[in-house]
C-alpha positions in Angstrom: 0.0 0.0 0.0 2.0 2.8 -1.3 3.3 4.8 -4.2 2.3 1.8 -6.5 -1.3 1.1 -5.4 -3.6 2.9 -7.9 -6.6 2.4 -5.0 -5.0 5.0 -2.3 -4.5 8.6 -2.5 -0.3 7.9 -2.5 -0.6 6.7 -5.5 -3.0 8.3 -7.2 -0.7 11.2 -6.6 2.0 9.2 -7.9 0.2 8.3 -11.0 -1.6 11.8 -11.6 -5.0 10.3 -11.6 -8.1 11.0 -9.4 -10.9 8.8 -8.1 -12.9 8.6 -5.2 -9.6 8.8 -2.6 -8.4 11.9 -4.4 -11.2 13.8 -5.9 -10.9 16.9 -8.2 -11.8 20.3 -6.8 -15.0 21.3 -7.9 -14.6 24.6 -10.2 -16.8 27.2 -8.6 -18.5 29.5 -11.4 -19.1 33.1 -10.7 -21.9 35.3 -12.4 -22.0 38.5 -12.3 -24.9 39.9 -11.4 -26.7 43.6 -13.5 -25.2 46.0 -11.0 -21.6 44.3 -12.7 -20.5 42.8 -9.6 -19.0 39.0 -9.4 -21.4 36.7 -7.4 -20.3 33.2 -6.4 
């Protein structure tokens, strides 16, 4: 269970993948609203 394990987050890093041990952020969009300020 290490760098070589595709199922844990050590070596999900090591491989530059993501699953459910190392999720992606989630992008957060901001609109902006008719007064031209940014709204999350």
């Amino acid at each position: 269970m290490g760098k070589g394990d595709k199922k844990t987050k050590k070596g999900k890093i090591a491989q530059g993948s993501f699953g459910v041990n190392r999720p992606k952020k989630k992008v957060v969009k901001k609109t902006i609203d008719k007064k031209g300020k940014a709204k999350k």
